[in-house]
C-alpha positions as CSV (number, residue, x, y, z in Angstrom):
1,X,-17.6,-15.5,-0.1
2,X,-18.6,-13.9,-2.9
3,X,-19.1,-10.2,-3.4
4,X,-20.6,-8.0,-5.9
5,X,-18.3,-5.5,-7.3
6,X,-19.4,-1.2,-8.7
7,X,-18.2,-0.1,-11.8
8,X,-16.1,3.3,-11.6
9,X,-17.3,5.4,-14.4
10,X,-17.3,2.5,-16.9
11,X,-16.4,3.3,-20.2
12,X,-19.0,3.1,-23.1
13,X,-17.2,0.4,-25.1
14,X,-19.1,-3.0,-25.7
15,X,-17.9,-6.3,-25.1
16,X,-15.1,-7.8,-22.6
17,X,-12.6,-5.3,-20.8
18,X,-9.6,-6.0,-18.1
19,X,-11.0,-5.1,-14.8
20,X,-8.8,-3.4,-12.7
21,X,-9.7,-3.9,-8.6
22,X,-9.1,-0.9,-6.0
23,X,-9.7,-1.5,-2.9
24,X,-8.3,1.6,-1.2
25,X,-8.2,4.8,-2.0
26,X,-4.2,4.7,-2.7
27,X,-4.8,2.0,-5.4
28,X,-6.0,4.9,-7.8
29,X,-2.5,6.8,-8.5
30,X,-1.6,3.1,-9.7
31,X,-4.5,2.1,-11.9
32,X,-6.0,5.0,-13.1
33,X,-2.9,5.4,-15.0
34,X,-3.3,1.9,-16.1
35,X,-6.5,2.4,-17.2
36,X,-5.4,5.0,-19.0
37,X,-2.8,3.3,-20.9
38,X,-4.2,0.6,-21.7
39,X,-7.0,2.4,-23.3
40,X,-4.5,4.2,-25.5
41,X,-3.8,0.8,-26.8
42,X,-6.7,0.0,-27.8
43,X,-7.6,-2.4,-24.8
44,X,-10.9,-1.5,-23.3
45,X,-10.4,-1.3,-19.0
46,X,-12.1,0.0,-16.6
47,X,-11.8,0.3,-12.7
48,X,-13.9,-2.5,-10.2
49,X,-14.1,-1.7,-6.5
50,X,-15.6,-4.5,-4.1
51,X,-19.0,-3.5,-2.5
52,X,-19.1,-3.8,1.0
53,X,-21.9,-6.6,2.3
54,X,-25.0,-5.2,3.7
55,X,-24.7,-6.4,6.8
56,X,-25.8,-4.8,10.4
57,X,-23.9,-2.1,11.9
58,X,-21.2,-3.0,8.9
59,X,-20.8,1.1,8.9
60,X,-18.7,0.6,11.6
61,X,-16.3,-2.0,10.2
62,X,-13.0,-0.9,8.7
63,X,-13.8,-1.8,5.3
64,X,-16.8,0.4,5.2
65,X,-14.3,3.1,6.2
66,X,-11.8,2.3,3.5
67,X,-14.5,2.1,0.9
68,X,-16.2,6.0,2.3
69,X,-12.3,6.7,2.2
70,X,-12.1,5.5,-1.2
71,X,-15.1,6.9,-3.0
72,X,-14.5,10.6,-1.0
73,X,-11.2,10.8,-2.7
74,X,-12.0,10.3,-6.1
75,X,-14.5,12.5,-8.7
76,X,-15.1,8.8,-10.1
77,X,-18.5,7.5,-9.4
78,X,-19.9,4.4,-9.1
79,X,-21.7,3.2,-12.8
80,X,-23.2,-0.3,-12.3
81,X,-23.2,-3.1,-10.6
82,X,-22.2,-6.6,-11.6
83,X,-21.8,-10.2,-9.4
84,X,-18.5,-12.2,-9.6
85,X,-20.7,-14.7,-12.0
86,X,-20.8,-11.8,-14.1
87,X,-17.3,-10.6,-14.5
88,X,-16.2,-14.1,-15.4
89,X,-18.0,-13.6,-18.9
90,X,-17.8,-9.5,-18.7
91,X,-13.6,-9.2,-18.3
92,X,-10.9,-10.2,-20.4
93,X,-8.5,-10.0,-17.8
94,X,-8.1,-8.6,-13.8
95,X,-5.9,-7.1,-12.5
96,X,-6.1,-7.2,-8.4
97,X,-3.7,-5.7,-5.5
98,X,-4.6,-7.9,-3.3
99,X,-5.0,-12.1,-4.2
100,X,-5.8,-13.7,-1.4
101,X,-8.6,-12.1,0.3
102,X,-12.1,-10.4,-1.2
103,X,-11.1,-10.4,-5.1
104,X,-9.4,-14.5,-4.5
105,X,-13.1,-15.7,-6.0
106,X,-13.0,-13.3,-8.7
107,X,-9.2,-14.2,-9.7
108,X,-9.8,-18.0,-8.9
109,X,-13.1,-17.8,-11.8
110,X,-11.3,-16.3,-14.3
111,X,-8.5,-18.5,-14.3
112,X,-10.8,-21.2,-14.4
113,X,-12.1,-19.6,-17.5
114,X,-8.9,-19.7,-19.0
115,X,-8.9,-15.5,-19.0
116,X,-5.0,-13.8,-17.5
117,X,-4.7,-13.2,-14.0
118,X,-2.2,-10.3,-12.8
119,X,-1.7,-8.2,-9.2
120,X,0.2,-5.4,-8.2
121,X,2.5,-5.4,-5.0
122,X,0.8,-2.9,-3.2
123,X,3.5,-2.3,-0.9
124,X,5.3,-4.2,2.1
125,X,4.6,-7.3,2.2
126,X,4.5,-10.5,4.6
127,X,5.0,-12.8,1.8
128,X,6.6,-16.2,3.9
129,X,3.5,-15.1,6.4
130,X,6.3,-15.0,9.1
131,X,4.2,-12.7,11.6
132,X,0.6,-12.7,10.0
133,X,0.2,-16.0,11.6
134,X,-1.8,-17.3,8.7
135,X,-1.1,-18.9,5.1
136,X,-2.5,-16.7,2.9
137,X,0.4,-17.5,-0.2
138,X,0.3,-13.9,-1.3
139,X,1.1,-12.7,-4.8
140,X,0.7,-16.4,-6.0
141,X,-2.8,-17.1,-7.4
142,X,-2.5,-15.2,-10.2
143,X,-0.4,-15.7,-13.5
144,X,1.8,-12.9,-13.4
145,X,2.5,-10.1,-11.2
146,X,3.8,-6.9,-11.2
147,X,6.6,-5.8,-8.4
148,X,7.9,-2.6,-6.8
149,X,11.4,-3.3,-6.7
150,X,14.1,-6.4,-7.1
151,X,13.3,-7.3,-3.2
152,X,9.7,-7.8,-4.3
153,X,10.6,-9.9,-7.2
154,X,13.0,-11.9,-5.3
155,X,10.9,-13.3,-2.4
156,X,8.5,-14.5,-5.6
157,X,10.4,-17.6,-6.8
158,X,9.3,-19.2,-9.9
159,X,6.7,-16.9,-10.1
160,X,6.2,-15.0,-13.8
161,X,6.9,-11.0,-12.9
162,X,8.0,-8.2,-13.9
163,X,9.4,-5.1,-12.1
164,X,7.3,-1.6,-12.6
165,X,7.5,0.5,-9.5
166,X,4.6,2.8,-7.7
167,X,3.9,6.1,-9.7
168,X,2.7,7.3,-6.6
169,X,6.3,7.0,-4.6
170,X,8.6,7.7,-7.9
171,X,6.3,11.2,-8.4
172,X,7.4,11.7,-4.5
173,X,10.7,10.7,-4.8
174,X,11.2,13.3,-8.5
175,X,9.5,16.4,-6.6
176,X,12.6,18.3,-4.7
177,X,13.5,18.0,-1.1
178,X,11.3,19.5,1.3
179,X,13.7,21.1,4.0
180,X,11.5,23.5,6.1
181,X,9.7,21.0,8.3
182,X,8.9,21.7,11.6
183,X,10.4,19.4,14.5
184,X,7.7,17.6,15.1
185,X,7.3,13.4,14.8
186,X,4.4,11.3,13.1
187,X,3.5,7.8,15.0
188,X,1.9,5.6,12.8
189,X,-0.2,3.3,14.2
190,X,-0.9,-0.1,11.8
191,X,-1.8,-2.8,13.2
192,X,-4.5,-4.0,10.9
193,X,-5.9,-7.5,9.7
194,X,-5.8,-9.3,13.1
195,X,-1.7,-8.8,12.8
196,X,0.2,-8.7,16.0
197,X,-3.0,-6.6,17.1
198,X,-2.8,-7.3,20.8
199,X,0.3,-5.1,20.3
200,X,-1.4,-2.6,19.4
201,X,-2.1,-0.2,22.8
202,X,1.3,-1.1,24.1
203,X,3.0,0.1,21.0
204,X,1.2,3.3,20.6
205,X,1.7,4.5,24.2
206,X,5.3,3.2,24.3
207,X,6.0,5.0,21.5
208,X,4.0,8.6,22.2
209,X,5.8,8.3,25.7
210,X,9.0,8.2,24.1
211,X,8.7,11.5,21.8
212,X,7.3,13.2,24.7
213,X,10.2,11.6,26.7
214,X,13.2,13.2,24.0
215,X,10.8,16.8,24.3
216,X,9.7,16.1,20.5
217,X,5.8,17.1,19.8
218,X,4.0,14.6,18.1
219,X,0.8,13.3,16.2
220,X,-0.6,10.3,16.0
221,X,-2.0,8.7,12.4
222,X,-4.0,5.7,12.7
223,X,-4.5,3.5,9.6
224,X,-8.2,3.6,8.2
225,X,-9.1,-0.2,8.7
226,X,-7.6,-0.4,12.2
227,X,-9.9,-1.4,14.6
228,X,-10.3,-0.5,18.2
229,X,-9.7,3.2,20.2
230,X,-7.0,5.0,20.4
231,X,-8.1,6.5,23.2
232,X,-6.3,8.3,25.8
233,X,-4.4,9.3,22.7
234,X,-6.5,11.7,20.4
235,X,-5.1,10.1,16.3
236,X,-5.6,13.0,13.6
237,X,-7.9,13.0,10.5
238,X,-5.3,14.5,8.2
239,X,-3.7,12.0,5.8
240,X,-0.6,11.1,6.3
241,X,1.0,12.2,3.2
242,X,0.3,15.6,4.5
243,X,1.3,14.9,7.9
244,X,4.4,13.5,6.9
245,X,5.3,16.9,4.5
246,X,5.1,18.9,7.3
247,X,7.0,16.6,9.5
248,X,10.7,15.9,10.8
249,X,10.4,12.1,12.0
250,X,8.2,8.7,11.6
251,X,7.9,6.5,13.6
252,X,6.6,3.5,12.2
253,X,6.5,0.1,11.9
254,X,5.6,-2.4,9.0
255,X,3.8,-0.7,6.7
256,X,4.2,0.8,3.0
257,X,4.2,4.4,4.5
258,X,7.9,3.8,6.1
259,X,8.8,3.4,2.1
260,X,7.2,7.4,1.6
261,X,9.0,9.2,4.8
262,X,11.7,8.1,3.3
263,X,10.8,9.1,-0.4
264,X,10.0,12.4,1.0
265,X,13.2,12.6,3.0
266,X,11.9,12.0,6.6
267,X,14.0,10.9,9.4
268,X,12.4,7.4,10.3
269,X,12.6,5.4,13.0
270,X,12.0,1.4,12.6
271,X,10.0,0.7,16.4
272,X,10.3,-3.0,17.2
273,X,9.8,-3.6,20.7
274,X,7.0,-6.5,20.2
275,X,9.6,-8.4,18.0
276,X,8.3,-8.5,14.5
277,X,10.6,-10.9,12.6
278,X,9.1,-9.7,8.5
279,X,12.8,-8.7,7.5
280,X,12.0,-6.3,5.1
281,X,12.9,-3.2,7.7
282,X,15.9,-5.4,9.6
283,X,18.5,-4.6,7.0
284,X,18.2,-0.4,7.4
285,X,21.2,-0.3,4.8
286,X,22.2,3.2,6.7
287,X,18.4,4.5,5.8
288,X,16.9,4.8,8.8
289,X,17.2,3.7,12.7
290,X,15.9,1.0,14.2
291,X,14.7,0.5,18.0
292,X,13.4,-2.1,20.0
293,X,12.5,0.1,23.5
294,X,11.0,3.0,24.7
295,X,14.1,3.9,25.9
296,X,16.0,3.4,22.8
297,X,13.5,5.1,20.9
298,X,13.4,8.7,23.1
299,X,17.3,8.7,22.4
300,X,17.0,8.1,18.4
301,X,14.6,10.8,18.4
302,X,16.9,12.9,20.3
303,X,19.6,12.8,17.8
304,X,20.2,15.4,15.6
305,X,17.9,15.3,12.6
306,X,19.0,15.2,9.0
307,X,17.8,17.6,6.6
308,X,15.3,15.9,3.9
309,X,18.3,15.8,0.9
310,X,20.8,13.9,3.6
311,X,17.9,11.2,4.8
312,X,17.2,10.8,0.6
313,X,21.1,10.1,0.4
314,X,21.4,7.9,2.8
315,X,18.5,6.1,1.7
316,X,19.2,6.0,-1.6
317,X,20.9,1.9,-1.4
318,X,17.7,0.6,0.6
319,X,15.3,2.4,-1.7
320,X,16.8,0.7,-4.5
321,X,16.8,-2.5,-3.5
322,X,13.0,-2.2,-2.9
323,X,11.8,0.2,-5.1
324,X,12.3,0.8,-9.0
325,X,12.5,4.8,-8.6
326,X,15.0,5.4,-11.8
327,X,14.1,7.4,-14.9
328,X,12.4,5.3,-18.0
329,X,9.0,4.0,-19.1
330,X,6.3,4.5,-16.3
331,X,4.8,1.7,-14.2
332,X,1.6,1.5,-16.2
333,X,3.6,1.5,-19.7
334,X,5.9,-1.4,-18.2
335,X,2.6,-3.0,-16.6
336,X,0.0,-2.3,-20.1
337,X,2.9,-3.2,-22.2
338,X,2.9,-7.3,-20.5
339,X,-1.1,-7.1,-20.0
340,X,-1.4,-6.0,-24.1
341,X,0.4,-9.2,-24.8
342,X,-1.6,-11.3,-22.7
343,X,-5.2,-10.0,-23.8
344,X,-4.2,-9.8,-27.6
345,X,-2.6,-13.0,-28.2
């Protein structure tokens, strides 16, 4: 389907630009700096965010949320309006973080066109589809893309890439250790996209049972595009990134936010009981803990806790297999640097 897609301040420049897609309001600590840089080389760009469909009671839908969510966290406002016909002959390039769902048409047409395609890993990924139960062939319907770490890279075979990291998590993982936390534990509910989401209500109460099981106060954080109640547990409307910061534990399972605890030093806890089989969080490499019970879970959350400096150490071998956090050039130099050569040739 196709949508029509809102300018984000667009700049004043005439003629074709690279469009850069957000979809969610963490995409902007990514491209924003892209933007940026490729601007400083000359290369007009400019951000593109998806418009919801006017549909009834679409307010209610998690992409309505995630768009709000978006739009509330950014002084950029929307500039314009054009259709997916429109950016065919408008862009010189896109540049998506997701390409297989909403922007797929947008990608699909300018490859047609004969314009480069590129995405972003925008964190964990499903990428063999092993629990998603669909075949969605992530990451490969553009030309190139741009990974977080080696692990990205190598479950991409024969696909053109090149490794840049997140901004957002090596500007986390630079800042010094945060060591005055209270005890208290972060359960992360996100089961979003029709994935294993009739394991949802079991999992959350399993897993708030068990803190309150090993005496350990706890709040739950719901992703923005989950559907459904969490009801009889209350979730919080503080972000996680500030939940986490004043936090000792996360419990979690897959999602891109178990990469941040532990970034930002947080003991984490890998819950399993519903048997997800996406391997990225099976091989803890001494990072975190893994459990696959209520049980087991009330005793890892009973052990003594690491301060943030000693979970960052013993993270430090998983992080790097999955994440590009070292010194050097930033993500968006590594990432303008390959989309200059592509747009200029």
């Amino acid at each position: 389907m196709s949508v029509d897609y809102g300018w984000l301040d667009r700049g004043p420049e005439q003629g074709r630009r690279v469009g850069l897609v957000v979809q969610a309001a963490y995409h902007l600590p990514e491209f924003v700096p892209l933007r940026d840089e490729l601007r400083a080389r000359g290369i007009p760009a400019d951000l593109l965010v998806p418009l919801p469909p006017r549909k009834p009671l679409n307010r209610f839908r998690p992409g309505m949320r995630r768009f709000r969510e978006l739009l509330a966290g950014t002084a950029l406002r929307l500039d314009g309006v054009s259709t997916s016909a429109d950016l065919t002959s408008e862009l010189s390039s896109v540049v998506v973080m997701n390409d297989w769902g909403v922007p797929k048409p947008l990608v699909e047409s300018l490859r047609r066109a004969g314009s480069p395609t590129f995405a972003w890993i925008e964190g964990v990924q499903d990428f063999a589809d092993v629990d998603t139960g669909q075949s969605r062939e992530a990451y490969r319907h553009v030309d190139h893309v741009f990974c977080l770490g080696q692990y990205g890279a190598d479950q991409l075979p024969g696909i053109a890439h090149t490794i840049v990291g997140s901004a957002r998590l090596r500007a986390l993982w630079s800042d010094p250790a945060v060591e005055t936390r209270d005890r208290r534990a972060v359960v992360s509910s996100n089961f979003t996209y029709g994935v294993l989401t009739e394991h949802r209500r079991a999992w959350v109460s399993s897993a708030m049972a068990a803190c309150r099981s090993a005496d350990l106060p706890c709040v739950l954080s719901r992703h923005a595009a989950e559907r459904g109640f969490s009801f009889p547990h209350r979730s919080s409307s503080t972000s996680i990134g500030t939940l986490l910061g004043e936090s000792s534990h996360f419990v979690g399972r897959f999602s891109t936010v178990c990469y941040e605890a532990l970034v930002r030093g947080v003991e984490f806890v890998y819950y399993n009981p519903h048997g997800e089989r996406e391997p990225t969080f099976l091989d803890p490499r001494g990072a975190f803990t893994v459990s696959s019970s209520e049980e087991e879970l009330a005793d890892r959350l009973r052990e003594p806790v690491r301060s943030s400096t000693e979970v960052r150490t013993g993270a430090a071998d998983f992080l790097g297999v999955h994440l590009r956090l070292e010194p050097g050039p930033t993500p968006a130099e590594l990432a303008g640097a390959v989309i200059a050569g592509a747009v200029q040739e």
